[in-house]
BAVO-749942 format. One record per residue: residue in one letter; x, y, z of N, C-alpha, C in turn. Coordinates in pm, whole numbers, plus 50000, padded with zeros to 5 digits. Layout:
BEGIN
AXYZXYZXYZ...
REM end
This chain:
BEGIN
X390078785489859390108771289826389918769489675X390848761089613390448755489489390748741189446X389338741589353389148733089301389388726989192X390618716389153391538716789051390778709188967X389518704688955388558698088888387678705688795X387768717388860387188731188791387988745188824X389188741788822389928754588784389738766688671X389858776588740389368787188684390948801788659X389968806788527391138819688562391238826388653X390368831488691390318836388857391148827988961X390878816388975391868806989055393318810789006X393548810688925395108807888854395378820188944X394668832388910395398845688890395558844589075X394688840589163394098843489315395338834689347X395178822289316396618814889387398248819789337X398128824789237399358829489200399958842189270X399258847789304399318859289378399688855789497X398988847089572398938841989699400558835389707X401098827789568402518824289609403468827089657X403438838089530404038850589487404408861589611X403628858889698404238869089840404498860289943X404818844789936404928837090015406128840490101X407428841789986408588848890028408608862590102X407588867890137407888882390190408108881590339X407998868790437407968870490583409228850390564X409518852290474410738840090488411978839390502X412858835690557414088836990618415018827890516X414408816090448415478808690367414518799390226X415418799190187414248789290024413798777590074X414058773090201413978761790278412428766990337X412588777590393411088779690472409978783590380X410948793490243409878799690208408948784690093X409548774190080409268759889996408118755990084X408438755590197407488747890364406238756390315X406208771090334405438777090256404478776190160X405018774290011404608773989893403648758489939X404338747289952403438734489993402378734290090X402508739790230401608740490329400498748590225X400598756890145399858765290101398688759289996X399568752289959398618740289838398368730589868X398728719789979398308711090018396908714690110X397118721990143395538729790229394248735090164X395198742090015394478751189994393708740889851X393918731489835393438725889714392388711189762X391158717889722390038707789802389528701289696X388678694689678387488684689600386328693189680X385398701789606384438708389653383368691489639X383338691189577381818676789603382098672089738X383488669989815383708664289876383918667690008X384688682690002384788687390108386498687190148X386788675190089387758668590124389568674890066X390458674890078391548679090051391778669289898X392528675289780392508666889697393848665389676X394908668189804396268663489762396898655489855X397318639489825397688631889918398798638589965X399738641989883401148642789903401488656689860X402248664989841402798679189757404328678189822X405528680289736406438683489756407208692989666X408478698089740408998709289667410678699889639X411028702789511412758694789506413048708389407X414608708189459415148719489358416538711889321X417418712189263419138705689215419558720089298X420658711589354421548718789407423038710189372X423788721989367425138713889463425628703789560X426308690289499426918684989654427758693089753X428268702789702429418707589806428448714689893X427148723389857426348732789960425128722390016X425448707489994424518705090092425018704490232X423738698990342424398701790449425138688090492X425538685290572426418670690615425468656990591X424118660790665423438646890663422718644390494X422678651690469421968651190272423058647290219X424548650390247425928648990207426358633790192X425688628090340426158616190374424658607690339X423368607490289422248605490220422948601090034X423238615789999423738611689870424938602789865X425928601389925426628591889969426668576189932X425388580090058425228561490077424008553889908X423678567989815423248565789712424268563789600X425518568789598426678569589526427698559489531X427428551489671428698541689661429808542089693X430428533289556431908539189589432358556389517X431538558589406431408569089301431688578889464X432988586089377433478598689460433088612989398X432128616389427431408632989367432208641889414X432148647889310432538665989335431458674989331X432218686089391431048694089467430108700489358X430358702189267429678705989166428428694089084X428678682689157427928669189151426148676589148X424818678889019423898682789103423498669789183X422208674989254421608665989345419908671489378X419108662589298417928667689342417308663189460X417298673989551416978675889693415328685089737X415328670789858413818681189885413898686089959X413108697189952413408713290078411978709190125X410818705490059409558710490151408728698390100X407978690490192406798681590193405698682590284X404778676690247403528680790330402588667590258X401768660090382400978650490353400018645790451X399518633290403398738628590512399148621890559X400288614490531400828613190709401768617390744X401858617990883402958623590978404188624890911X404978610490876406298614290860406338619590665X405098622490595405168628890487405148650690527X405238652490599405278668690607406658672990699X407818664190710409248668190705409748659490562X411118668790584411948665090456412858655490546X412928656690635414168646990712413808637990772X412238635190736412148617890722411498611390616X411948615590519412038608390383412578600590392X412438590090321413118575690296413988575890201X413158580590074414128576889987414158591789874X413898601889907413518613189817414578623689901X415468621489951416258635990038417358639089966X417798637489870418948640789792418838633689669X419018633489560418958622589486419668629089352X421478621389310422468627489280421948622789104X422418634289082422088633088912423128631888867X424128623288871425408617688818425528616588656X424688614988541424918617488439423408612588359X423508612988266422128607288202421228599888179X422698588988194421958572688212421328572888352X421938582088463421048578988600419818582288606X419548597488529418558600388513417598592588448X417678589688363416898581288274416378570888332X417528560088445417248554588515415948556488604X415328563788667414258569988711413198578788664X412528564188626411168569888510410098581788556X410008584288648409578598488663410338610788707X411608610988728412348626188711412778629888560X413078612488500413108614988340411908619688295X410838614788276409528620688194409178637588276X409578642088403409668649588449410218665788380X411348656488363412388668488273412358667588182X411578660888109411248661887964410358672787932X409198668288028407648675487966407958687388068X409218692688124409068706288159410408713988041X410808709987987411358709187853412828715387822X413368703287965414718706687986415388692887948X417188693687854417678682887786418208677287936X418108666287926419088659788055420698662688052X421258667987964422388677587969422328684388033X421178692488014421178707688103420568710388259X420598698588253420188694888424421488691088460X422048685188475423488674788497424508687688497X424868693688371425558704188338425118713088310X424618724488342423598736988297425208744188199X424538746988086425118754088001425398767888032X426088778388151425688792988115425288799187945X425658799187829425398805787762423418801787684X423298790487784421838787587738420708791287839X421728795287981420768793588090419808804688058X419978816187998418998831487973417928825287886X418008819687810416718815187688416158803487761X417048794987817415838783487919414868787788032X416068799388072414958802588207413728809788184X413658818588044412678824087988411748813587939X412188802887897411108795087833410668784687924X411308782488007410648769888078409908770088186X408338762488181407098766188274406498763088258X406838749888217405878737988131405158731088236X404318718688210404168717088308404118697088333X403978692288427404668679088432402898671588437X402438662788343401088660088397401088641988368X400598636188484400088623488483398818626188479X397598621388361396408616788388396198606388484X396068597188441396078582388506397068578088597X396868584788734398178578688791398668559988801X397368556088813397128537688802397998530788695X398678522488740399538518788590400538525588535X400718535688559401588545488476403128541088522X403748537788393405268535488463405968550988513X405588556788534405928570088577405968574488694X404938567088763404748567588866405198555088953X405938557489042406668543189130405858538989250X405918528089310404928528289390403928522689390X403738518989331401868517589278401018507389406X401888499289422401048488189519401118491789670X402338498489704402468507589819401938522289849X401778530289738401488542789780400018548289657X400208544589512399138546089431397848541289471X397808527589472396698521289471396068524789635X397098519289716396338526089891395888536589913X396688550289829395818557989896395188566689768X394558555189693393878562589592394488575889524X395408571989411396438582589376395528582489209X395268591489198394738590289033395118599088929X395608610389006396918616988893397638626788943X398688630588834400018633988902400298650588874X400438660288907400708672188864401948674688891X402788680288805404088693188841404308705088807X404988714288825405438726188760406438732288797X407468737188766408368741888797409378748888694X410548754088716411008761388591412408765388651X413198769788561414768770388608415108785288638X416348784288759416488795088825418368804288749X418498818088792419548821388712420698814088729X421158805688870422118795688856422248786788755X421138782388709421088770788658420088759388718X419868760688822419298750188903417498748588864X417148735788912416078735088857414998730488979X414068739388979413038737989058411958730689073X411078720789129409988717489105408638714989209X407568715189188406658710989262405918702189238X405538690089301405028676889287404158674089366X402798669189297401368672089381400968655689313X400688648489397399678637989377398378636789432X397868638089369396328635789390395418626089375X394168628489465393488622189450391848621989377X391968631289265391248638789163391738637889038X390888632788928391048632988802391378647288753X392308653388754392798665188631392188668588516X391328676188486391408677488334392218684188277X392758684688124393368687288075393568705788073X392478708388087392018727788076392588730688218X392508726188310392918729888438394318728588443X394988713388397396448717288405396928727388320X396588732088232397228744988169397068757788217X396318754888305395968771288422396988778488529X397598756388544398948754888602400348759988607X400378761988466401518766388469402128780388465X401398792388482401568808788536401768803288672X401548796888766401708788988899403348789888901X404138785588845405178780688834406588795088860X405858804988716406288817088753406208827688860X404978820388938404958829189081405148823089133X405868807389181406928804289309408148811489282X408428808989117410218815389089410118830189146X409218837089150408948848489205409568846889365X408678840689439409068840889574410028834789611X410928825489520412258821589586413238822289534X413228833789451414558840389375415148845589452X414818853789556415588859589665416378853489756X416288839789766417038833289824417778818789716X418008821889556418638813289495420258817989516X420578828889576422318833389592422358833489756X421148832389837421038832990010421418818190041X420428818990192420808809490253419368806190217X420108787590199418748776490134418738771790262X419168763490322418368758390404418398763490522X417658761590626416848768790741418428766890877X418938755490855419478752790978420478750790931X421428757690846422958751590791423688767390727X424648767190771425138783990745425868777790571X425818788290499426478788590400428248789190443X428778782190299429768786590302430528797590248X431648801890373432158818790379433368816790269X433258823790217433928828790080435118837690098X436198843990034436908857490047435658868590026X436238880990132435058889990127435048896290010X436338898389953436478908389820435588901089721X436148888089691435358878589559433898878589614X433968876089742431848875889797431438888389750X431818900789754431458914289732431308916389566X431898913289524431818910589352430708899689314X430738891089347429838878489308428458884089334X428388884489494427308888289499426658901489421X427528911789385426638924089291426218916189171X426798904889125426618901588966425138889689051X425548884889097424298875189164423098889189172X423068898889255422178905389254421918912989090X422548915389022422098917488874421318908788826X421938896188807420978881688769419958883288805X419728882288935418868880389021417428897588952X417828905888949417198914888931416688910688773X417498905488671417188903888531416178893088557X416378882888628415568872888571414088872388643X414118886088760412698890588765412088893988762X412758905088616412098916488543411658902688419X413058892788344412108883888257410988878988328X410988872688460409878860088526408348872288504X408948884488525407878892488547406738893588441X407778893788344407588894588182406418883488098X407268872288173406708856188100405768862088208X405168863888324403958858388360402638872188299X403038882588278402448889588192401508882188080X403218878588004402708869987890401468858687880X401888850487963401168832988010399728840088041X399538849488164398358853788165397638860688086X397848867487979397528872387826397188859687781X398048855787755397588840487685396578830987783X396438834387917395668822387926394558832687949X394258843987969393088855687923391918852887812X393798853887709392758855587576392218840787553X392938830387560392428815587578391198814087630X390838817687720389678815287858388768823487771X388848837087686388188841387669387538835687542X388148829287479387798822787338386628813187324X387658808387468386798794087500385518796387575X385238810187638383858814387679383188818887591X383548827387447382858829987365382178816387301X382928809387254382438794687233381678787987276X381948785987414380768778687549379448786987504X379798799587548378158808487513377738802387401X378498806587293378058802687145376988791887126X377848778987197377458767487203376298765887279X376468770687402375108770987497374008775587420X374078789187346373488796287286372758788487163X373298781687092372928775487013372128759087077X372408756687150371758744987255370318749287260X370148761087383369358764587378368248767487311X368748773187142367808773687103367378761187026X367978752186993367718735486929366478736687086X367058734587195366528728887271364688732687302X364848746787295363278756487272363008752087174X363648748587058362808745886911361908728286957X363028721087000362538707887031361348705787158X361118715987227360618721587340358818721587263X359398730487192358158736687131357418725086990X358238720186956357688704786870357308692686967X357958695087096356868681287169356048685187239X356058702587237354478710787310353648703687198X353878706887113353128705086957352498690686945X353158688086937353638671086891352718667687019X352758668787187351718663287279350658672087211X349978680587183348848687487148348198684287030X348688681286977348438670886829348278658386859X348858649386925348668639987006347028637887065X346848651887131345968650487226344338654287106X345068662487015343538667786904343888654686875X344888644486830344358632386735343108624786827X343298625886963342418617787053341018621487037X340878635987008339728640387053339168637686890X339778643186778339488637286669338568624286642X338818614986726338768598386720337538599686795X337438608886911336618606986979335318612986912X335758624486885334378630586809334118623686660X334788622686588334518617386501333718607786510X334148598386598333088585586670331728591386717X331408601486841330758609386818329558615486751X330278621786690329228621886563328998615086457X329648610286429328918597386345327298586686402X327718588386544326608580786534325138591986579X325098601286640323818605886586323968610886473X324448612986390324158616186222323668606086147X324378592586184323728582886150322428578886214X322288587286333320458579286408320098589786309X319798605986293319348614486258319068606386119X320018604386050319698600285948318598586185894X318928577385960317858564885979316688570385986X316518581486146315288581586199314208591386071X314808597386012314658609285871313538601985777X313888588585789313358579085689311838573485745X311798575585843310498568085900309958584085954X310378593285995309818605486046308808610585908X309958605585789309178614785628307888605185624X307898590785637306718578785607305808584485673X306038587185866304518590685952304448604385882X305408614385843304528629285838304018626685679X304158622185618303248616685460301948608185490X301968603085596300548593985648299838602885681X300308607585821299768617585875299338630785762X300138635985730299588645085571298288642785539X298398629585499297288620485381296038617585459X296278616985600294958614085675294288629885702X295118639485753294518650785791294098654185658X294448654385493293768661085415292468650885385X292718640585427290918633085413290438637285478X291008641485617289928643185725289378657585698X290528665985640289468675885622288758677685493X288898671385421287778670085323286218662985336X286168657285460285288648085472284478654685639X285478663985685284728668885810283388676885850X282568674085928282788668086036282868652586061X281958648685968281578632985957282648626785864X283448617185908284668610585826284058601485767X283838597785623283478585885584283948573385592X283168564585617284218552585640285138548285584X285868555285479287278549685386288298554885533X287798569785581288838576885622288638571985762X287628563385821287708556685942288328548285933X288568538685862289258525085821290558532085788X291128542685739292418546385713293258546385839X292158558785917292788556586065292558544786109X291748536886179291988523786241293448516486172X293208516686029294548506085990295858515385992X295528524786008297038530086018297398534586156X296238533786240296508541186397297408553386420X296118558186374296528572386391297678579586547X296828572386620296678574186784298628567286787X298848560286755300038551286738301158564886693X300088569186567301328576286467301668585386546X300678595286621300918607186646301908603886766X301488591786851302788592086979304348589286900X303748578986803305568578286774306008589086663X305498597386600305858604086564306838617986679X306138619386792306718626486906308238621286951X308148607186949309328602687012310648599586865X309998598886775310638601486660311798615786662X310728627286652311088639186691312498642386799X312038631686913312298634287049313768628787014X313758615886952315208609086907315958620086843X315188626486722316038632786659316898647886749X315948653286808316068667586904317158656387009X317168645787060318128642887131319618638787021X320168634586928320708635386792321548649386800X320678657386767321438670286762321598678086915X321018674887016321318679687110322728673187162X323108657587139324368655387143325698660087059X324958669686961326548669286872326728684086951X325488690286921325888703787015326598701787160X326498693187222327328692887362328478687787311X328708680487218330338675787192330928692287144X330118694187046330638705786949331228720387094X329998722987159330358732187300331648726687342X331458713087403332458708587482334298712387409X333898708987292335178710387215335648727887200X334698734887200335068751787195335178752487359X334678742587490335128751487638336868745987657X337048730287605338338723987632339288726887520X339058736887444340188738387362340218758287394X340098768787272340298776787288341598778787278X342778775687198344128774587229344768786987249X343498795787138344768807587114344548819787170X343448820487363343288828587422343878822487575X344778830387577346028829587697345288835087794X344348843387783343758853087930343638846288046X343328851088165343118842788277341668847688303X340558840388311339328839488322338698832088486X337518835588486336748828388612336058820488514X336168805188610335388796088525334948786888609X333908779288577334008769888633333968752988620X335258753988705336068744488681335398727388671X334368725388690333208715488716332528712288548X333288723288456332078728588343333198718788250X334418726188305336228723288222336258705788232X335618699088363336178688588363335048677788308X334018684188293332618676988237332968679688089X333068690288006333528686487884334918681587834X335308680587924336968673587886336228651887878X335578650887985334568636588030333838633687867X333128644587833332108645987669333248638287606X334418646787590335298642587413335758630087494X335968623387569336798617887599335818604187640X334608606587594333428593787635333768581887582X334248581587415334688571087315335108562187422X336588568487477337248561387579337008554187665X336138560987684335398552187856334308540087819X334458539787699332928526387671333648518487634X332968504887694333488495087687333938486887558X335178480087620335728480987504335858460687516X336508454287351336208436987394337268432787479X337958441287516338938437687640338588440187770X338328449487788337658453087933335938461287902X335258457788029334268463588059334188479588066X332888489788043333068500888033333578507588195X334278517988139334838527288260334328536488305X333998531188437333038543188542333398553288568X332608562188555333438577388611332438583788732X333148585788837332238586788973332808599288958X331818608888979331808622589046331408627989174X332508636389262332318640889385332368650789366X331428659889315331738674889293331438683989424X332148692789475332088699189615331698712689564X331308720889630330448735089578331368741189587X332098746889461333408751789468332758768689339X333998776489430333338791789326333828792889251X334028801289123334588805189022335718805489056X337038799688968338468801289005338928807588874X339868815088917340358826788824342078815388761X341648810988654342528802688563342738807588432X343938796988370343928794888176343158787588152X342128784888106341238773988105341358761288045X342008766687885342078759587832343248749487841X344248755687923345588747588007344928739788084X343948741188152343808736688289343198720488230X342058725688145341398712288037342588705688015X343918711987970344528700587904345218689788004X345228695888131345808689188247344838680288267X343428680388253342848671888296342628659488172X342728663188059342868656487988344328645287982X345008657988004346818644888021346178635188142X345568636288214346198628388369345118616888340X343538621988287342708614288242342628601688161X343698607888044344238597687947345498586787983X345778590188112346938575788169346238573388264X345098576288282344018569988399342958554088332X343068562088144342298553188051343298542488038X344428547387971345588537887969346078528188080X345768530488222346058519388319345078511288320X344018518088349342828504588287342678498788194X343068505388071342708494587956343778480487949X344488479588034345248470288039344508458488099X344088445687982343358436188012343638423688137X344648428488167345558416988298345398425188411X344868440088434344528449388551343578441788643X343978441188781343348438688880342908450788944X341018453488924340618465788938340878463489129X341268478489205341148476789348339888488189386X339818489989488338358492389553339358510189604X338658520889542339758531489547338478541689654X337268534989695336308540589840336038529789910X336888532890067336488519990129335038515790166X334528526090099332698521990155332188514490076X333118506889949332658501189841333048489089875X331938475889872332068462389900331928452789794X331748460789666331118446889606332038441389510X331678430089500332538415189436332748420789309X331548426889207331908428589122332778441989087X333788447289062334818457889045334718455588882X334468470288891334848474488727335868486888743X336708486188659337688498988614336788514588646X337618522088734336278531788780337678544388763X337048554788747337998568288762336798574688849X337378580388939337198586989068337758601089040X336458611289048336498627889040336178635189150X337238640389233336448646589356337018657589365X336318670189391337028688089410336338690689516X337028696489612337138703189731337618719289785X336988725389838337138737989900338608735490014X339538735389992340328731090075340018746090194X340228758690167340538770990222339668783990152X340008793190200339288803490102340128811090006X341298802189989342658807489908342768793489823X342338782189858343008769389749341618760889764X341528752989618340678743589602341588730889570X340848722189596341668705889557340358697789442X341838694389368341078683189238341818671689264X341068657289247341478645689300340658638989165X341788633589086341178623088991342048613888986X341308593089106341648586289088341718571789036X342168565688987341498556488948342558541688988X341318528488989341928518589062342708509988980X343848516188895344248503688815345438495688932X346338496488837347428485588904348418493988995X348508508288966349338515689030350628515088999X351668527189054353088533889007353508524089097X354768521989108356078518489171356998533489268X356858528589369356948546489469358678550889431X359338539189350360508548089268360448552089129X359208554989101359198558288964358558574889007X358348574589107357688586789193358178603089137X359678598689167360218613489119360528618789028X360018607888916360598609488779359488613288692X358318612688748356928609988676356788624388612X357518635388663357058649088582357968654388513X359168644088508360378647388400359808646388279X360798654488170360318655788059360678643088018X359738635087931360688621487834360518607987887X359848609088014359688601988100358278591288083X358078580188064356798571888065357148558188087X356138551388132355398541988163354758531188049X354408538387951354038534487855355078525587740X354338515987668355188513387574355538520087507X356788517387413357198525887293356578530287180X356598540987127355358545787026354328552787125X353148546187230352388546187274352388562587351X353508568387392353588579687493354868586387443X354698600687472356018607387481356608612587584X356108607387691356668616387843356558627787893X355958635287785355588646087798353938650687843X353558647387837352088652287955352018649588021X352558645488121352778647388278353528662788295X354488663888207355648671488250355058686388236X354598685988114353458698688044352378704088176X351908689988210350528694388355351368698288451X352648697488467353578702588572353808716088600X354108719388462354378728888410353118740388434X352368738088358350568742988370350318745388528X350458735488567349908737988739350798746088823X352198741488830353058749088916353348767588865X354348764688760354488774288651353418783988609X352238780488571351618790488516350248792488638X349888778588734348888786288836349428786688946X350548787488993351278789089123350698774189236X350458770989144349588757689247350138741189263X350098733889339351058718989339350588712089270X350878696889208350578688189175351148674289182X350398665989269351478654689370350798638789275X351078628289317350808614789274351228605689387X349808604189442349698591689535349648578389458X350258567789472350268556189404350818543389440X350668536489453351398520589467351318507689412X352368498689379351668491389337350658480789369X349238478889293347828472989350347378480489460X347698496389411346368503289519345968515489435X346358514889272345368523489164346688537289216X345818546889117346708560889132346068571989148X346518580289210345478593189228346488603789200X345948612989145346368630489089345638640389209X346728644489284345908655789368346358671589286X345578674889252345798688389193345558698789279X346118710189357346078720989440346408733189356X344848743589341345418756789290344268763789360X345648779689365344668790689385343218797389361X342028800389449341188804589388341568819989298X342138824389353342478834189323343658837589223X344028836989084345408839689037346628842589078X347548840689062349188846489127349468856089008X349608869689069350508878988949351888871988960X352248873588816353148870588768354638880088726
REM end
């Protein structure tokens, strides 16, 4: 089966072959035509479709009025008039049709296509598609009408052109249009054919119901040289199936025919020749044009990895600008408590100083300057707030150190290993950098983060991939809530109360002793269940313009499926919030 939508060299060479021995079990150019058509009308499908992609296929060759048979005789006739033909009159006649309907797969119930007398040029011309016909197969309308012998050797070598309607719709070329184009969806026109050592001219006519491309009809025409193949043997025989030739003197039949069989032998050592040729040429063609394709692919490809690898970048930069903002925020403000509190810590430890060196100058018995020092300065006062002074500051730096940790467990970029971790540790410091976010902001109230942590064991991961997944899914969890028109919904039905604040929901589960489940959801406004399948395409967002690149969803896709053998789905609707079910192995997948 082929597909003339994607015709191939292989096709050309497979059907040509297949023509090409059509003639080996045929009795007349009449059967072996029935042949060549049954063969292509069957054999030429619409693979998308299943479907056959040729309404119609027929075979016409010029013949002689004197060798047609009586009823084609009396056909051309009643086309001629009073005009009295001689036998040498041509007449393009169809030997073979095949269609979808019934009376399209005989020739002898044609209407109006069973003979059709080529009386001189103006007739031809008269009929806008046998004229454009014999043009674009690149024969003069002289040499149809009157075949020249001293030209017929260089035409028959050259001609194998091929006949092409794009657009069958509209085309004055095509007749018919409101009866046979438009009904049965005719959208373009193919021919090919080429001239035989008589003189006579052959053709095959395929309408379809498939757009042609231009690369495929040129595959067409080596096609042409392997029908002339299979029905050269019967261009000096008997043509049609049911009509005896006419008997000749035996002496002149005995002569004719050796020079007929010479012809006949020359012009299928040339046909042999040209299809050598055509397939060289359409070889080296095909091959040009695959070096190219590669080329091109080749060069695609790598634009495409380069651009691949700038919006890996470009989301990861993205994602440090976030954390940037966040820490920066961060630390600024215990550096700034540290720093405040610095100022009153130096005042009590200079009091305190100043009292212990009275006191020990004056000990055991404090004189009353240094009793009155302490009473007015309360000692008892200093020493507690001096503790909680302390306590501010030791809490100060105990927060930058958990940002600072948090930022060396959720990053790590440039160790690929697969580690046991745990995953409870990955999603609590991904929560640290990402706190900025969650506090309330003058548009909305701060964002809750509920944790369901399930006693889950060390899972053998990339870690720092895995952080970034939780970070992508986290950060369009921030982004649906921060939308000040969000109607928060209730995302645990055990939750009743009136007041709803923007909440992200963290829950991990032991699903098996082979898979754990991560569930981070939150109640904003929710997806649209046709935006469903698109959500892990690359390029793909939700977001306004500027705001997103489509790419971290696609990346956590990537990360989860790709690199931990594990799923990653999106429950969502709209006004019932969104949830990320994340499913991976405890155990790694070799790779």
């Amino acid at each position: 089966m082929y597909d003339l939508q994607n015709f191939t060299l292989r096709n050309m060479s497979e059907c040509g072959l297949a023509l090409r021995n059509l003639g080996n079990q045929a009795n007349s150019m009449e059967e072996v035509s029935n042949h060549i058509i049954n063969y292509l009308y069957t054999h030429l499908i619409d693979k998308k479709t299943g479907e056959k992609s040729c309404v119609l296929a027929r075979f016409f060759k010029t013949h002689s009025y004197g060798g047609l048979t009586p009823d084609l005789q009396e056909y051309a006739d009643s086309l001629l008039g009073n005009y009295v033909p001689e036998d040498t009159l041509k007449c393009l006649t169809l030997l073979a049709s095949a269609g979808e309907l019934p009376e399209w797969n005989s020739r002898h119930k044609s209407s109006g296509h069973k003979a059709i007398p080529l009386v001189n040029e103006d007739a031809i011309a008269s009929i806008p598609m046998i004229y454009k016909l014999i043009q674009q197969l690149g024969l003069n309308l002289s040499n149809v009408v009157q075949p020249d012998p001293n030209l017929l050797t260089d035409l028959e070598q050259r001609m194998y052109n091929v006949f092409y309607v794009p657009d069958a719709l509209g085309s004055p070329y095509i007749p018919s249009q409101t009866s046979f184009v438009i009904p049965f969806n005719i959208k373009s026109v193919v021919g090919f054919g080429g001239l035989l050592p008589s003189g006579n001219m052959f053709v095959i006519l395929m309408f379809l119901k498939v757009a042609v491309p231009r690369m495929s009809v040129d595959l067409l025409r080596p096609l042409a040289l392997n029908v002339k193949m299979a029905i050269l043997p019967f261009e000096s025989d008997k043509i049609f199936s049911s009509h005896r030739q006419p008997v000749v003197n035996e002496k002149i039949a005995t002569a004719t025919n050796k020079d007929e069989i010479f012809l006949r032998l020359n012009s299928q050592i040339a046909t042999l020749t040209q299809l050598l040729d055509v397939s060289e040429q359409s070889t080296i063609s095909q091959s040009d044009r695959l070096e190219q394709t590669n080329a091109n692919l080749q060069e695609t490809l790598n634009k495409l990895q380069k651009t691949q690898y700038q919006l890996i970048n470009s989301e990861k930069m993205s994602s440090l600008g976030q954390l940037v903002a966040g820490i920066a925020h961060e630390i600024n403000n215990p550096v700034n408590f540290i720093h405040g509190n610095l100022i009153y810590a130096k005042k009590h430890t200079d009091i305190l100083l100043n009292l212990i060196q009275h006191y020990q100058e004056n000990y055991p018995n404090p004189p009353q300057e240094i009793q009155e020092l302490i009473e007015e300065n309360e000692l008892d006062f200093l020493t507690q707030d001096l503790t909680k002074v302390l306590n501010s500051m030791a809490m100060g730096t105990q927060r930058i150190t958990d940002i600072v940790k948090s930022l060396k467990t959720f990053s790590h970029l440039q160790k690929a290993d697969i580690k046991q971790v745990d995953i409870h540790e990955g999603i609590d410091s991904t929560l640290i950098i990402m706190e900025y976010y969650l506090q309330a902001r003058h548009e909305r109230p701060e964002i809750k983060v509920i944790k369901e942590y399930g006693q889950l064991p060390l899972i053998e991961c990339y870690p720092s991939q895995l952080n970034q997944v939780f970070m992508n899914i986290l950060n369009n969890a921030i982004d649906a809530l921060q939308d000040s028109n969000a109607s928060w919904v209730i995302i645990n039905k055990a939750e009743k109360s009136n007041n709803l604040l923007p909440t992200i929901r963290i829950r991990t589960e032991i699903l098996d002793s082979e898979w754990i489940a991560i569930s981070i959801a939150d109640n904003g406004s929710g997806i649209h269940e046709k935006m469903h399948s698109k959500l892990f395409d690359p390029f793909f967002t939700t977001k306004p313009v500027g705001k997103g690149t489509g790419m971290g969803l696609s990346i956590s896709y990537q990360i989860i499926v790709e690199k931990h053998g594990g799923q990653i789905s999106c429950i969502s609707a709209p006004g019932q919030g969104t949830e990320f079910v994340i499913k991976i192995p405890v155990k790694a997948k070799n790779e």
